[in-house]
C-alpha positions in Angstrom: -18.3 2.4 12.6 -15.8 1.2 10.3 -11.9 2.1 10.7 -10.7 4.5 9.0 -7.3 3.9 6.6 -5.3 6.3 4.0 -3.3 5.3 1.6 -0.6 6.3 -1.4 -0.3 4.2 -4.4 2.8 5.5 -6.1 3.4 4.8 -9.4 5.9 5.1 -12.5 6.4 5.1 -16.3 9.0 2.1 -16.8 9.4 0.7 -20.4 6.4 2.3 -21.8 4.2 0.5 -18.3 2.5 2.0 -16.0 4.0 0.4 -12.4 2.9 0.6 -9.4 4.9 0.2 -6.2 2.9 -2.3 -3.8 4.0 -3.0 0.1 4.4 -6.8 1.4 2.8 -7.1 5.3 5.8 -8.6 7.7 4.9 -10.6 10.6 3.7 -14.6 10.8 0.8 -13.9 9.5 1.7 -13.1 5.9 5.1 -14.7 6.0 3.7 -17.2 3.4 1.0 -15.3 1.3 2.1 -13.4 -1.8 -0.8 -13.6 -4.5 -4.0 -11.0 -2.8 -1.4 -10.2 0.0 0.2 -7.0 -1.2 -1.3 -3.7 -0.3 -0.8 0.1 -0.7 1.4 1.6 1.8 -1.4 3.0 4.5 -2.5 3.3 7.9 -5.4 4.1 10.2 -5.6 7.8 11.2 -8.3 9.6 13.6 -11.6 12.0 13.3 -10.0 15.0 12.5 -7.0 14.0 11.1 -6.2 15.3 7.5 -6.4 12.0 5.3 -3.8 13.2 2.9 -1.2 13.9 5.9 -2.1 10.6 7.7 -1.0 8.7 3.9 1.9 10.7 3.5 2.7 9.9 7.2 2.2 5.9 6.4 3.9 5.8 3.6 6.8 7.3 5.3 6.5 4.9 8.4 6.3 1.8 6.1 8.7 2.3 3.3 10.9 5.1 4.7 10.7 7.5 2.1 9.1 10.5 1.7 6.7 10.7 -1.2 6.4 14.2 -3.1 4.4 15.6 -6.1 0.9 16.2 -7.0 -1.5 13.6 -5.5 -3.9 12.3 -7.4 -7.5 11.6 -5.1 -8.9 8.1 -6.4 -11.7 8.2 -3.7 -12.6 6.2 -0.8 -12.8 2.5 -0.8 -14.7 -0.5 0.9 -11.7 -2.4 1.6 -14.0 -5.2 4.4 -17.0 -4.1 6.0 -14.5 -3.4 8.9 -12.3 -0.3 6.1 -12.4 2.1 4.3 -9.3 3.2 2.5 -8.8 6.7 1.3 -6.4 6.6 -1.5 -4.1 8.9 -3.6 -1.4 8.4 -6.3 1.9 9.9 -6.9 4.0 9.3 -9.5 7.9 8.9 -7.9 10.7 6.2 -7.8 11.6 4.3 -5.1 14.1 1.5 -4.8 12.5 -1.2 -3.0 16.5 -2.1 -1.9 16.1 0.7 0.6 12.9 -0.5 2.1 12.8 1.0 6.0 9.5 -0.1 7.8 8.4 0.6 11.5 8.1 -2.2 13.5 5.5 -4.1 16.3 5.8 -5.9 18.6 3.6 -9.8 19.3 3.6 -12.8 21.4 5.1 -15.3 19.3 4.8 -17.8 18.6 1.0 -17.9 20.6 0.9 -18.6 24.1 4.6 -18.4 24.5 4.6 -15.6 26.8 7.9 -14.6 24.1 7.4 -10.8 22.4 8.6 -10.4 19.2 9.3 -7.6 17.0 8.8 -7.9 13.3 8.5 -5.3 10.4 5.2 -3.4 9.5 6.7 -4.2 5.9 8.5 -6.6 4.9 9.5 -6.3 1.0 8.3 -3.6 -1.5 8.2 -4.0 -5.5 7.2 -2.8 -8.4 4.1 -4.4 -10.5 3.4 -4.4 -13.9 -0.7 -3.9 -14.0 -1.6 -7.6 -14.9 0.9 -8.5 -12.0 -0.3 -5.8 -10.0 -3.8 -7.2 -9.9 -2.6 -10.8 -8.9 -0.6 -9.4 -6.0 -2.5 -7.0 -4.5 -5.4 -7.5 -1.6 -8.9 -8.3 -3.3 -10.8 -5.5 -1.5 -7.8 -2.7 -3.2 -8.4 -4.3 -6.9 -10.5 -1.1 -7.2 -7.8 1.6 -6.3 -5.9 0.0 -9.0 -8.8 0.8 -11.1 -9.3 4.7 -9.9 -5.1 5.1 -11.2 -5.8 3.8 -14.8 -9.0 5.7 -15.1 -7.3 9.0 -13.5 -4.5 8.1 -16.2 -7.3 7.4 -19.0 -5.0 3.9 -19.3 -7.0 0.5 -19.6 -5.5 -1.4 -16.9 -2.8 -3.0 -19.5 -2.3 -0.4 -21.8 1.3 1.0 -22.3 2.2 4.5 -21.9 
């Protein structure tokens, strides 16, 4: 059964664009990867867990803010055959500056019997869409999609 993840895409009107604020992985993994790296801030929640609560919650736990307004549903979506993402917008500001991310903790480097602890997220920015759609994670191209339809906007359009 695949995992189950929700998400918020926040978003804003700067300069007549439609932005959207995307969420960098920390860790050794993605300490090099930038293009198809960023994501939505989200997390895995449980059967019986309200999906809207369990985004607001991520997006809390990753970027230490506390996102408020009327959501916006853009659907469920196939991120692997592994996810699902279930994903809402907001529009809001937030100033990547303050960035406050939970934390884990892994054996690195592997084998070294060493724990480490390393930020959930480890920078947040905001995307114009063209740069938006180089950034984020292939599998979330299409929640970028669901905002500029929800916002009757062709991906590039100006507000």
């Amino acid at each position: 059964m695949p995992q189950r993840s929700a998400g918020i895409l926040m978003y804003r009107r700067a300069s007549g664009v439609v932005e959207v604020l995307l969420v960098h992985p920390g860790g050794p993994f993605w300490a090099k990867k930038d293009d198809g790296a960023w994501t939505i801030p989200k997390g895995l929640y449980g059967p019986g867990e309200d999906a809207l609560a369990a985004a607001q919650r991520e997006f809390t736990e990753e970027t230490g803010a506390t996102p408020a307004g009327a959501f916006i549903s853009l659907g469920d979506f196939r991120q692997s055959s592994t996810k699902t993402v279930s994903a809402w917008a907001v529009e809001g500001e937030f100033d990547p500056a303050k960035l406050t991310s939970n934390s884990f903790s892994l054996e690195w480097p592997p084998r070294s019997g060493r724990p480490q602890e390393f930020p959930e997220i480890d920078r947040a920015a905001w995307f114009s869409p063209e740069d938006a759609r180089r950034k984020i994670l292939k599998g979330q191209v299409a929640i970028l999609d669901a905002l500029y339809a929800k916002l009757r906007l062709a991906p590039a359009a100006k507000v």
